[in-house]
C-alpha positions in Angstrom: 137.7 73.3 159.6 136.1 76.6 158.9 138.0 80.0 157.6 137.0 83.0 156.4 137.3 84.4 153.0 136.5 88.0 150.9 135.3 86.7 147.7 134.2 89.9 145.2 131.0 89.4 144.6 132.1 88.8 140.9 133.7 85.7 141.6 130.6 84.7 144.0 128.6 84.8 141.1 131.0 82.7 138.9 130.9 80.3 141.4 127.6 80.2 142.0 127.3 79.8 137.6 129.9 77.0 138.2 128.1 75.1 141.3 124.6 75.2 139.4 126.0 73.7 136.5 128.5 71.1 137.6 125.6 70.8 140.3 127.8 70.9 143.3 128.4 73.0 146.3 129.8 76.3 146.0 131.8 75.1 149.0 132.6 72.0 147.3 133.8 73.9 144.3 136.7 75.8 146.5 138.0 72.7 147.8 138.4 71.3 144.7 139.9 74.5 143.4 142.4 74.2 146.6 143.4 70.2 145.8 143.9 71.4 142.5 146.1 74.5 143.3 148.2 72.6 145.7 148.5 69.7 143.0 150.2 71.9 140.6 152.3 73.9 143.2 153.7 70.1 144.4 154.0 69.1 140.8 156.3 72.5 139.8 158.2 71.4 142.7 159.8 68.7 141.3 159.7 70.2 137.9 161.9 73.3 138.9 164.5 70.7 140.3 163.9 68.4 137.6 167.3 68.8 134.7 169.3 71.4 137.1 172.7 69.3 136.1 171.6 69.3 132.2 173.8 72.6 131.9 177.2 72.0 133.3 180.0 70.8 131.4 180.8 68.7 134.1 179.9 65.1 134.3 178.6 64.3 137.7 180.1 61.5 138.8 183.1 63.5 137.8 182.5 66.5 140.2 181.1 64.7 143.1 184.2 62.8 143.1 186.8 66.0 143.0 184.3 67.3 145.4 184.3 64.4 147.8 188.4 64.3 147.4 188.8 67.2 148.8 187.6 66.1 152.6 
């Protein structure tokens, strides 16, 4: 799939710098920089949920428990 894209022509030419050296595509390049981006954004995911409990006074199996009980 195609899309369109403003890229300051700063940036064109620090991908262009990138592409010669690495000796890719300057397409190539911005998929790679997309896969990498989405990597991290999926990886934070988990590492924002990952501990939540670790604050509570609370042991879990405790709460869920009184929470269940109450149905």
């Amino acid at each position: 799939m195609r899309i369109l894209v403003d890229i300051k022509d700063p940036q064109i030419k620090a991908l262009d710098d990138c592409a010669h050296r690495e000796k890719k595509s300057r397409s190539a390049l911005i998929r790679q920089a997309i896969d990498e981006l989405l990597a991290r954004r999926k990886a934070g995911d988990a590492k924002d949920a990952f501990g939540l409990w670790g604050d509570r006074k609370v042991d879990g199996l405790d709460y869920q428990e009184k929470v269940r009980g109450e149905w």
